[in-house]
C-alpha positions as CSV (number, residue, x, y, z in Angstrom):
1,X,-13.9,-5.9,18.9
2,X,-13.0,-7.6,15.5
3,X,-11.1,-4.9,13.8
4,X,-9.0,-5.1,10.2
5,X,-5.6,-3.0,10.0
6,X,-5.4,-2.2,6.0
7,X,-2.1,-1.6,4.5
8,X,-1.7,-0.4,0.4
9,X,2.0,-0.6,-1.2
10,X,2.7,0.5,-4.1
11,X,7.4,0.1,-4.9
12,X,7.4,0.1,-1.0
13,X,10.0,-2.7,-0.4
14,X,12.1,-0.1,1.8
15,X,9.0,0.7,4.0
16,X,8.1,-3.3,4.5
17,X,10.7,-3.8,7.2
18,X,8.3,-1.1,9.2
19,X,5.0,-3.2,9.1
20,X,6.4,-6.3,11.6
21,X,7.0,-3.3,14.1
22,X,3.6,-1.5,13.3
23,X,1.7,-4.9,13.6
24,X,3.4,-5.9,16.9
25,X,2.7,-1.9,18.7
26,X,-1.0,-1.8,17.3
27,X,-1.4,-5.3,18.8
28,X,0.6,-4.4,21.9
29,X,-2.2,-1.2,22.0
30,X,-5.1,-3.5,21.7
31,X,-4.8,-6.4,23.9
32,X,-8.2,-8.2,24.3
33,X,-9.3,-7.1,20.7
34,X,-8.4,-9.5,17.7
35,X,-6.6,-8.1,15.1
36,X,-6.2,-9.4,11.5
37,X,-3.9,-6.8,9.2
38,X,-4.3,-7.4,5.0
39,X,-1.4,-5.7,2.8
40,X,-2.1,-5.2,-0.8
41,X,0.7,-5.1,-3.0
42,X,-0.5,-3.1,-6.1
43,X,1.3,-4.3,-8.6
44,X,5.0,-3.0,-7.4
45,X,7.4,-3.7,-9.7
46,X,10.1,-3.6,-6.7
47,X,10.8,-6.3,-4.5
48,X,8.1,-5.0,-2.4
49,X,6.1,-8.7,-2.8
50,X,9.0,-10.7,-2.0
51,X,9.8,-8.2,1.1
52,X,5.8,-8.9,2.4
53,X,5.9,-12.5,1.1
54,X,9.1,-12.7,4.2
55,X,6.5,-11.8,7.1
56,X,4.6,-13.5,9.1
57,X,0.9,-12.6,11.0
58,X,-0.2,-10.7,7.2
59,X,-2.3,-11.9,4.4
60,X,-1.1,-10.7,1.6
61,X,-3.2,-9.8,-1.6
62,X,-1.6,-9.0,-4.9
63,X,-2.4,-7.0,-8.2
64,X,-0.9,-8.3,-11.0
65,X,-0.5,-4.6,-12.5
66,X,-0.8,-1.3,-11.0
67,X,-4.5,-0.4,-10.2
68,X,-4.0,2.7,-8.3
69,X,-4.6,3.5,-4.9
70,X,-8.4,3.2,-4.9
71,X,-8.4,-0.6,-6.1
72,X,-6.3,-1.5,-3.9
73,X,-8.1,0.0,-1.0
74,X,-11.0,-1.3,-2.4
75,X,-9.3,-5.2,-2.5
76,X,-8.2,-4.8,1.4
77,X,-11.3,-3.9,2.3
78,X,-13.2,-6.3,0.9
79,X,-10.2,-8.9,2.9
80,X,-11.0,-7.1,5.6
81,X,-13.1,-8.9,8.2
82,X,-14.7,-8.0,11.6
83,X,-16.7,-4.8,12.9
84,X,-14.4,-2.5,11.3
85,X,-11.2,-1.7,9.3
86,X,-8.6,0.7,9.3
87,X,-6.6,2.0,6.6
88,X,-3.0,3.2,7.7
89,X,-0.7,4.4,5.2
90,X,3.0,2.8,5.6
91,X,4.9,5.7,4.0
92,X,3.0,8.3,5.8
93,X,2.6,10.6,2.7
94,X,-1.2,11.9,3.6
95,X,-1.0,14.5,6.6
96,X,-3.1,13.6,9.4
């Protein structure tokens, strides 16, 4: 399976030094699968881009201004490549 791990930032530069750990456990959970991860930066006006722009292993796309969460869900998705995505939230605000 091709799957697409999804990540949405918006003034997250604090929470960026998490998403080199996620990336290595959700690879370390799915060996045989390839994994491709796609962080949008929407428009944070934070160091957040500079803080992504440091890792490695993530394509990176960018909003120039804030578009709200929506747009930028809908710009990693349409990144997102293989039979299916996943959309995980970094700062863990939605209850699961």
């Amino acid at each position: 399976m091709r799957l697409t791990v999804v990540f949405c930032l918006f003034n997250e530069e604090q929470l960026v030094f998490r998403l080199a750990e996620l990336v290595r456990r959700i690879r370390a959970v799915l060996p045989g699968h390839e994994v491709t991860f796609v962080a949008v930066d929407d428009g944070s006006t934070d160091k957040t881009a500079a803080a992504l722009a440091s890792l490695e292993g993530i394509d990176i796309r960018t909003h120039e201004h804030n578009l709200g969460f929506g747009a930028a869900l809908n710009s990693g998705l349409r990144a997102a490549q293989g039979d299916a995505a996943l959309v995980y939230d970094p700062d863990e605000a939605y209850a699961v």
